[in-house]
C-alpha positions as CSV (number, residue, x, y, z in Angstrom):
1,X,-30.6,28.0,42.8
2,X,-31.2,27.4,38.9
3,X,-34.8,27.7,38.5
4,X,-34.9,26.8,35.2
5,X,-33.6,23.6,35.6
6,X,-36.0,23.2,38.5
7,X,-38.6,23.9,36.2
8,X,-37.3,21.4,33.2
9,X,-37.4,18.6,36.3
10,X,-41.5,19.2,35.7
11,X,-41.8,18.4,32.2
12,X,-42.9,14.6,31.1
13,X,-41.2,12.7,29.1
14,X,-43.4,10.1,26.6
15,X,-42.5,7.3,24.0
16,X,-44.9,6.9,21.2
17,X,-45.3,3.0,19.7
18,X,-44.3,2.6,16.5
19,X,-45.2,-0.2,14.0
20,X,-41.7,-1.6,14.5
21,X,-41.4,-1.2,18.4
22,X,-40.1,-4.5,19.6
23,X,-40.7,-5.6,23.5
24,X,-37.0,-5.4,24.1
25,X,-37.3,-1.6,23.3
26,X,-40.7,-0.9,25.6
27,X,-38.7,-2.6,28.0
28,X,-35.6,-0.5,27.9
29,X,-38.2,2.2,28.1
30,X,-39.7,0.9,31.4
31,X,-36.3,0.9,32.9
32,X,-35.6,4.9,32.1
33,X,-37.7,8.0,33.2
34,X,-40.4,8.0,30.7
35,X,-43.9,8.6,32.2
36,X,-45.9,7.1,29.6
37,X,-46.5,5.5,26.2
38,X,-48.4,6.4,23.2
39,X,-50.0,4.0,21.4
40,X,-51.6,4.4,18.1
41,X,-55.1,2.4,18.3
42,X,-54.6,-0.4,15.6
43,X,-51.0,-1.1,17.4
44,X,-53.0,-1.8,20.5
45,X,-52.6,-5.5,20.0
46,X,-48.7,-5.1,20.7
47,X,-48.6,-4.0,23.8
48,X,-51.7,-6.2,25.0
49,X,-49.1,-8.9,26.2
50,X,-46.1,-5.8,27.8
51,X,-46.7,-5.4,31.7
52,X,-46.7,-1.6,32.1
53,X,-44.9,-0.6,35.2
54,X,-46.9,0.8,37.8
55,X,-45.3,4.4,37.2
56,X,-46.1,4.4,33.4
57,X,-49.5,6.1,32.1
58,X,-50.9,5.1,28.7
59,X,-51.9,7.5,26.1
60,X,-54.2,6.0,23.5
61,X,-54.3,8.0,19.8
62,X,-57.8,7.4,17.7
63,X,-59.3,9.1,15.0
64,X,-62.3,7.8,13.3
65,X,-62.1,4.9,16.1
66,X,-64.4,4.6,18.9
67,X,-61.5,4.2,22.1
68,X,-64.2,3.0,24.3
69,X,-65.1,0.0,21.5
70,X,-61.0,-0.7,21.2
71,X,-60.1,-1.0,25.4
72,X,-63.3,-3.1,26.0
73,X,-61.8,-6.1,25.1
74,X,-58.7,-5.2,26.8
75,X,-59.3,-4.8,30.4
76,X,-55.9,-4.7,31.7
77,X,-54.8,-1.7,29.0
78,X,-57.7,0.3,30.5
79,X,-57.0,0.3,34.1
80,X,-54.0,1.7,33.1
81,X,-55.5,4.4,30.7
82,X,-54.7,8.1,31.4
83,X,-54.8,9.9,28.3
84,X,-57.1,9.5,24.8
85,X,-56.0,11.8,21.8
86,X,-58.0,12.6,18.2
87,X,-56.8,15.0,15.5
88,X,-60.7,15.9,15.4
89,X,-61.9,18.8,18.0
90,X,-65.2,17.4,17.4
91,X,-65.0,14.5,19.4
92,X,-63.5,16.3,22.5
93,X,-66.8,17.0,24.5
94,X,-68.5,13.5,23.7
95,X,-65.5,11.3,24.3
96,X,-64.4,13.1,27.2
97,X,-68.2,12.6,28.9
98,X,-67.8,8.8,28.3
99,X,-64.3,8.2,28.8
100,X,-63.8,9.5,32.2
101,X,-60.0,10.1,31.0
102,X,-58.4,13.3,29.4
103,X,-58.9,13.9,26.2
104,X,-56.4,15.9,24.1
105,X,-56.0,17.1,20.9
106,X,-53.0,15.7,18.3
107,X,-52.0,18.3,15.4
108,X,-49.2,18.6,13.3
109,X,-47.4,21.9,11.8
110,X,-45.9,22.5,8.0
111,X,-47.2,25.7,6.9
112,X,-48.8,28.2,8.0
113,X,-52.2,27.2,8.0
114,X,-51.6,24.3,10.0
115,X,-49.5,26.4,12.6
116,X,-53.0,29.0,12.6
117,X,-54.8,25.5,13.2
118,X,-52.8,24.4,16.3
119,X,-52.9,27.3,17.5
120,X,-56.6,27.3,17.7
121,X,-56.3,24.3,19.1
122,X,-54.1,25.2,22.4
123,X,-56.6,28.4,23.1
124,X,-58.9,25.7,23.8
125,X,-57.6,24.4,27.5
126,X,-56.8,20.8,28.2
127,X,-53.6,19.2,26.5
128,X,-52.2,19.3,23.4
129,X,-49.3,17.6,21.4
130,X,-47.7,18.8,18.2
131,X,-45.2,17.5,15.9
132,X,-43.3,20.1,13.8
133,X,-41.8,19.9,10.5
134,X,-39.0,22.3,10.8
135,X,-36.2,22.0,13.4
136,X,-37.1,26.1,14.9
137,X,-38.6,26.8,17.8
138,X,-40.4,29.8,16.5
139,X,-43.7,27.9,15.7
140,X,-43.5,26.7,19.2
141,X,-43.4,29.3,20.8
142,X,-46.8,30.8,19.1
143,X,-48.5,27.9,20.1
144,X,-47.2,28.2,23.7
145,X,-47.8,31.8,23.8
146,X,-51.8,31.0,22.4
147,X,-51.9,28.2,25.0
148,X,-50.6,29.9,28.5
149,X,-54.1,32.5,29.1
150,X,-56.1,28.5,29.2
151,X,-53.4,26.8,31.4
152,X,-53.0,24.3,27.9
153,X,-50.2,21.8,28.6
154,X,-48.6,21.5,25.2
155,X,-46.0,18.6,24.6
156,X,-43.9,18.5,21.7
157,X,-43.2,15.6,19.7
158,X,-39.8,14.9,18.4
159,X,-37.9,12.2,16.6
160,X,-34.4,12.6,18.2
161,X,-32.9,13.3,21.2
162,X,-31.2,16.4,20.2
163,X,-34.4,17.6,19.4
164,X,-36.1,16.6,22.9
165,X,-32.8,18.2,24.9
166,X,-33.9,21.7,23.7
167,X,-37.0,22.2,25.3
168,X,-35.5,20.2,28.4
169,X,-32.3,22.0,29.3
170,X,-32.4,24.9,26.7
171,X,-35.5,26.8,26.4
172,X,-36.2,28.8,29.4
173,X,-40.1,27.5,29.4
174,X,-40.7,25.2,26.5
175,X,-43.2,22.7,26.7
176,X,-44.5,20.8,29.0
177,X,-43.3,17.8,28.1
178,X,-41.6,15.8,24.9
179,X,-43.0,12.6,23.0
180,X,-40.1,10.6,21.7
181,X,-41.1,8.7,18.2
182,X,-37.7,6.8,17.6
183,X,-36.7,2.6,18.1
184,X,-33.5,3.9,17.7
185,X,-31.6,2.5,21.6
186,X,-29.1,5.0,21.2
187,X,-32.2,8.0,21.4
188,X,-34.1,6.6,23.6
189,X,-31.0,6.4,26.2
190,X,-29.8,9.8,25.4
191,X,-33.1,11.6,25.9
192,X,-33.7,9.2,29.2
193,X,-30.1,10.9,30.3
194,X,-31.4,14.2,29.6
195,X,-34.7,14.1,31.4
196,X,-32.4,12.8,34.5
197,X,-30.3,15.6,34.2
198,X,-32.8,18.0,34.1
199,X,-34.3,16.7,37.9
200,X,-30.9,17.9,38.7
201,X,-31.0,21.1,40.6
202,X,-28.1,23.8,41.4
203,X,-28.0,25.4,44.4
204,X,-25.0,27.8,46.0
205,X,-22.9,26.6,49.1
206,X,-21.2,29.1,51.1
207,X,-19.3,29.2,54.2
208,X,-21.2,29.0,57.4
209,X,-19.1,30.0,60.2
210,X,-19.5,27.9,64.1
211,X,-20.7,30.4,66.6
212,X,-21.7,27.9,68.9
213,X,-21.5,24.3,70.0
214,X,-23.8,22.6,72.8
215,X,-24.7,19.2,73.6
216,X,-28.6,18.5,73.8
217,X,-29.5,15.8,75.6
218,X,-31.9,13.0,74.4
219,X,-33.6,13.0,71.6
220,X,-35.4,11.4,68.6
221,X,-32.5,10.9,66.1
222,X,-34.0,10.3,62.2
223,X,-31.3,8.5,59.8
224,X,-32.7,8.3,56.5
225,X,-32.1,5.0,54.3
226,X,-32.3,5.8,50.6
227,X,-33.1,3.4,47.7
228,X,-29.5,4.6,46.1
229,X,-26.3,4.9,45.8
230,X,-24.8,7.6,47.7
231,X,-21.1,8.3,47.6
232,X,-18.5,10.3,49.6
233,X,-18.5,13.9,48.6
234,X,-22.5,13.3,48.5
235,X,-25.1,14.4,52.0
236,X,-28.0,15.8,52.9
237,X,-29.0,19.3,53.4
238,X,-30.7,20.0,56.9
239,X,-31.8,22.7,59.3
240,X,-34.2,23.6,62.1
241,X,-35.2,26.4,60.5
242,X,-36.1,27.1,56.7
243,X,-33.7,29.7,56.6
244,X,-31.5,27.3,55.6
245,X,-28.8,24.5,56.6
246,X,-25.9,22.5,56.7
247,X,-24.6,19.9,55.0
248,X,-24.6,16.1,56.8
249,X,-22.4,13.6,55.2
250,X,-23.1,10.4,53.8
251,X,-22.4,7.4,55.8
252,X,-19.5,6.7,53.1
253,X,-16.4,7.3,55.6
254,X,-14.2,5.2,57.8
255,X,-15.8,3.6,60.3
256,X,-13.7,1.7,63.2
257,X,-16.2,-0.9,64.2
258,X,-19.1,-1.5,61.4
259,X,-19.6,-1.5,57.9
260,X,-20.3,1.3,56.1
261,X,-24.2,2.2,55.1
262,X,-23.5,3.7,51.5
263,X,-27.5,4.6,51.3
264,X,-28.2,6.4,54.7
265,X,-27.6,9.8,55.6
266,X,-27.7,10.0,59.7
267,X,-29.9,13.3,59.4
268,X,-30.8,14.0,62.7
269,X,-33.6,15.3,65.0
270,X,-37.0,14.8,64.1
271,X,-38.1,18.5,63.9
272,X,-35.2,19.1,61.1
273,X,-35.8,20.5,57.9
274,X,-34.6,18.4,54.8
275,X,-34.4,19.9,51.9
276,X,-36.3,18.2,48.7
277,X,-37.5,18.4,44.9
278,X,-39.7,21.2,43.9
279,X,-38.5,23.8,46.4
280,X,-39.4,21.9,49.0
281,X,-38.1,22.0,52.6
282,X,-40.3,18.9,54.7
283,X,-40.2,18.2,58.1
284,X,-38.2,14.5,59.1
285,X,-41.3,13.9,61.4
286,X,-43.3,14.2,57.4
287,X,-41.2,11.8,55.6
288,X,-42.2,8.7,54.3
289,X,-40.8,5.5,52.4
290,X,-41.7,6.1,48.5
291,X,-40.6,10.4,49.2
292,X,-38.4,11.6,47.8
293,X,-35.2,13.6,48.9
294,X,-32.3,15.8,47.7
295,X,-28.7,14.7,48.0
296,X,-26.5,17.1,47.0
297,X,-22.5,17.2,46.2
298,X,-20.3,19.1,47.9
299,X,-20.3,21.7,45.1
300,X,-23.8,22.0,45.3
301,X,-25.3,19.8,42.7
302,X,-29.0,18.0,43.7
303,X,-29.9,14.8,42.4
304,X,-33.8,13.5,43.8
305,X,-33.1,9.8,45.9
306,X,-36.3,8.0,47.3
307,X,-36.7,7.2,50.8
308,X,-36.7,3.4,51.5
309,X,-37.1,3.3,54.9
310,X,-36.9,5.7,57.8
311,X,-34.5,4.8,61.2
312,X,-36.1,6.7,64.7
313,X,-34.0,6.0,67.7
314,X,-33.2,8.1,71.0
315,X,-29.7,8.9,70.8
316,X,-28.2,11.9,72.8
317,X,-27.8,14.9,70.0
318,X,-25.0,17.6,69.8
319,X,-26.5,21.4,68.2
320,X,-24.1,22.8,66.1
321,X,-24.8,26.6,65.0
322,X,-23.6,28.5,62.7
323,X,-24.3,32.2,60.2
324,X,-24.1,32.5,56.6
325,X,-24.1,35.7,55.4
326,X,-25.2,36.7,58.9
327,X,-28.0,34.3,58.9
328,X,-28.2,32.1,61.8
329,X,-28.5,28.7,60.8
330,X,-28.5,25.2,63.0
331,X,-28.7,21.7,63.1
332,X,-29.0,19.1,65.5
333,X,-27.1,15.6,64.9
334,X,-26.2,12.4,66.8
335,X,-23.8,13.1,69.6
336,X,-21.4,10.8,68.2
337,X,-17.7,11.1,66.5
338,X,-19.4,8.8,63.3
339,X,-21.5,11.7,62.1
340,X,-20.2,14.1,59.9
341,X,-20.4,17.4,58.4
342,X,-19.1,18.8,54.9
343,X,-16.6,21.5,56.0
344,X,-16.0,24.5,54.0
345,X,-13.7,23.3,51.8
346,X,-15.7,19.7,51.4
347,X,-13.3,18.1,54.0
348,X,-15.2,16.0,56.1
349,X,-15.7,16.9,60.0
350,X,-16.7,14.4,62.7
351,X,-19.4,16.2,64.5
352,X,-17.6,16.0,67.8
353,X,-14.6,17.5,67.2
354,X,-16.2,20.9,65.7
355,X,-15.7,24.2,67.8
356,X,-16.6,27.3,67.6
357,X,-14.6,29.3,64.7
358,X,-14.7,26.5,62.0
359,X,-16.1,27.1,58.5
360,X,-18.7,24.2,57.6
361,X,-20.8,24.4,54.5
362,X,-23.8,25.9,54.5
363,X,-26.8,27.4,52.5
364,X,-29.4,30.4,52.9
365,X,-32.9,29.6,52.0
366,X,-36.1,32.0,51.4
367,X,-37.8,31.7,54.9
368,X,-41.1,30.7,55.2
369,X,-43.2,27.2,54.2
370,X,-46.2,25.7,54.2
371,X,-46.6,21.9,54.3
372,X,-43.2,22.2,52.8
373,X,-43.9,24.5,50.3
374,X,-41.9,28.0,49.9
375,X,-44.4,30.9,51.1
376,X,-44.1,34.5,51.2
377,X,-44.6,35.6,54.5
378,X,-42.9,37.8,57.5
379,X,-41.9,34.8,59.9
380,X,-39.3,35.1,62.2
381,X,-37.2,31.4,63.8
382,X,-35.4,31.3,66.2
C-alpha cells in the first residue's frame, strides 16, 4: 500500500480570510475539503453573516486583541470556535486558561533569526503555523525536525497551490497541514483537488485463485448504500478474515428485472471485514451511516465514500474461497447470480457461476486488528 499517501490523507487543509474575500469565495470553500477558516480578528465582521458548515472549524488570529472581548458579541462565531492564534508566546498560558480552545502560535520566517525564533517556538508543544519567505523546504524541515520530540503540529502557510501540493503529495512527512491565503478560484480549486487526491490510497491486487465453492445457508446479508457515485470497474474490498479479501462489484451491471443501484455495493454477511480509511479493516456488524468506506478500482486505487444507509436482510449466502500468495482468503455473498466479483483480469463474475480454479482479485493484508485498527500480534483465522 502507499503509506505516504495514506499519511498526506491526515494533513488539514485551511483557508485564511483575506480583506478582499468575497461570500462567493467562502462559499466555494465550503463546498471543497477545507477543514477550517482563518480569520484575522478585525475581519471578524465579514464572516459574522457566512453560515459555516457543520464540518468547518474556525481559527481566530489576534495579537494585541483580547479574543474573548471580540467573540462575545458574536455568539454564533464562538460555538464554532476551535482554534485562537497570537504571534506573542506570552499570551499562550493566560489565553489558553480562559478560552477553553487551543491556542497556537503564528510566526513567520526571512532570515535567519526569524527561522531560530520559530523554531523556538515548535519546541514548545501545541500547534504552530508558519509562513516562509523562500519557496525551499529546508527551513521547514528545521522547524519540523525542532517540533517532532513535543508532538507540535506545525501547518504551513502558503499562497498557491503549487506550493500547498508539496507538502501534500511530495514530501514524505511535511507538515501537518497547509493554510491557503489566496481569492484566487483557480487555487483554491486546485489545492481542494489535491487534498482529495491525497485521501486516495494505493493498494496491490493480485490473483486469488478458487479452491473452494459452498453454499451457506441463511444468513444476515449487509448491502452497503453509499452517499456517491460508484461506477463499474469500482467495488468493495471484503473478507472474513483480516488477512485479506476479495473484491465485490458495484451494483453498476446489467440487471434483467430492476434498475440498477449505482451507490450500493451488495457486501455480504454481517461478520465480513470491509476494508476503510486509515488502515482500517471494520466489521459490517460496526458500520454506521455518516462512516466512511473504501471503494477501490479494479487496479487498485481507494477513494473514502460515506455510508448513507445500511440494508440487513436474510438472504441465503454462497462462500467463495480462495489463496493469494498461499494465503487463504474468503468471503461470503448473496446466493444470487446479481452479485458479482472482480475477476482477475477486472472482468466481472456473477457469483454463481464461479468454480473452483478461477482467478478472482484479491488482496493480502497484515493480520491482526483491534476495533479495526491494524495490531501486531500472533493470531491465527481460520
Amino acid at each position: 500500500m502507499n503509506e505516504t499517501r495514506d499519511v498526506a490523507a491526515n494533513k488539514e487543509l485551511w483557508f485564511e480570510v483575506g480583506p478582499h474575500t468575497t461570500t462567493s469565495t467562502l462559499d466555494k470553500v465550503f463546498n471543497l475539503p477545507y477543514d477550517a477558516i482563518v480569520v484575522p480578528a478585525d475581519l471578524l465582521p465579514k464572516i459574522e453573516s457566512v453560515t459555516l458548515p457543520q464540518r468547518v472549524q474556525l481559527a481566530v488570529v489576534c495579537d494585541d486583541v483580547d479574543p474573548q472581548a471580540e467573540l462575545l458579541s458574536r455568539s454564533a462565531l464562538r460555538q464554532k470556535l476551535k482554534y485562537v492564534f497570537t504571534r506573542r508566546p506570552e499570551h499562550l498560558e493566560a489565553w489558553s486558561s480562559r478560552l477553553g480552545v487551543t491556542v497556537g502560535l503564528w510566526s513567520s520566517v526571512d532570515d535567519r533569526q526569524s527561522l531560530d525564533r520559530a523554531a523556538d517556538l515548535a519546541a514548545r508543544g501545541g500547534v504552530l503555523v508558519v509562513q516562509f519567505a523562500d519557496p525551499t523546504n529546508i527551513p521547514l524541515e528545521l522547524v519540523l525536525a525542532r517540533a517532532e520530540p513535543r508532538g507540535t503540529r506545525v501547518l504551513k502557510k502558503v499562497a498557491t497551490a503549487e506550493d500547498g501540493e508539496v507538502s501534500l503529495l511530495t514530501m514524505e512527512k511535511g507538515s501537518d497541514g497547509i493554510v491557503l491565503r489566496s481569492d484566487e478560484i483557480d487555487e483554491i480549486v486546485r489545492l481542494g483537488g489535491a487534498r482529495e487526491q491525497a485521501m486516495t490510497v494505493q493498494y496491490t491486487f493480485e490473483d486469488a485463485v478458487v479452491t473452494r465453492v459452498q453454499h451457506a445457508g441463511m444468513g444476515d446479508r449487509v448491502c452497503i448504500d453509499t452517499t456517491s457515485e460508484l461506477f463499474p470497474d469500482e467495488g468493495m474490498l471484503l473478507g472474513s478474515t483480516s488477512s485479506g479479501g476479495l473484491m465485490v462489484c458495484s451494483e453498476t451491471h446489467y440487471l434483467p428485472y430492476m434498475n440498477l443501484r449505482p451507490f450500493r455495493v451488495n457486501a455480504g454477511a454481517l461478520h465480513l471485514y470491509v476494508w476503510g480509511p486509515d488502515q482500517r479493516a471494520v466489521y459490517l456488524s460496526d458500520l454506521r451511516a455518516g462512516d466512511q468506506v473504501l471503494v477501490f478500482d479494479d487496479k487498485g486505487r481507494g477513494r473514502p465514500v460515506t455510508i448513507g444507509r445500511l440494508k440487513i436482510e436474510r438472504r441465503p449466502l454462497l462462500l467463495v474461497q480462495a489463496t493469494v500468495r498461499d494465503t487463504p482468503v474468503n468471503v461470503f455473498v448473496q446466493d444470487d447470480w446479481h452479485v458479482r466479483l472482480f475477476g482477475a483480469g477486472a472482468e466481472i463474475r456473477p457469483s454463481s457461476e464461479i468454480r473452483p480454479g478461477d482467478r478472482l482479485l484479491g488482496y493480502v493484508d497484515q493480520p491482526g486488528r483491534h476495533v479495526g485498527l491494524r495490531i501486531r500480534e500472533t493470531i491465527k483465522e481460520l
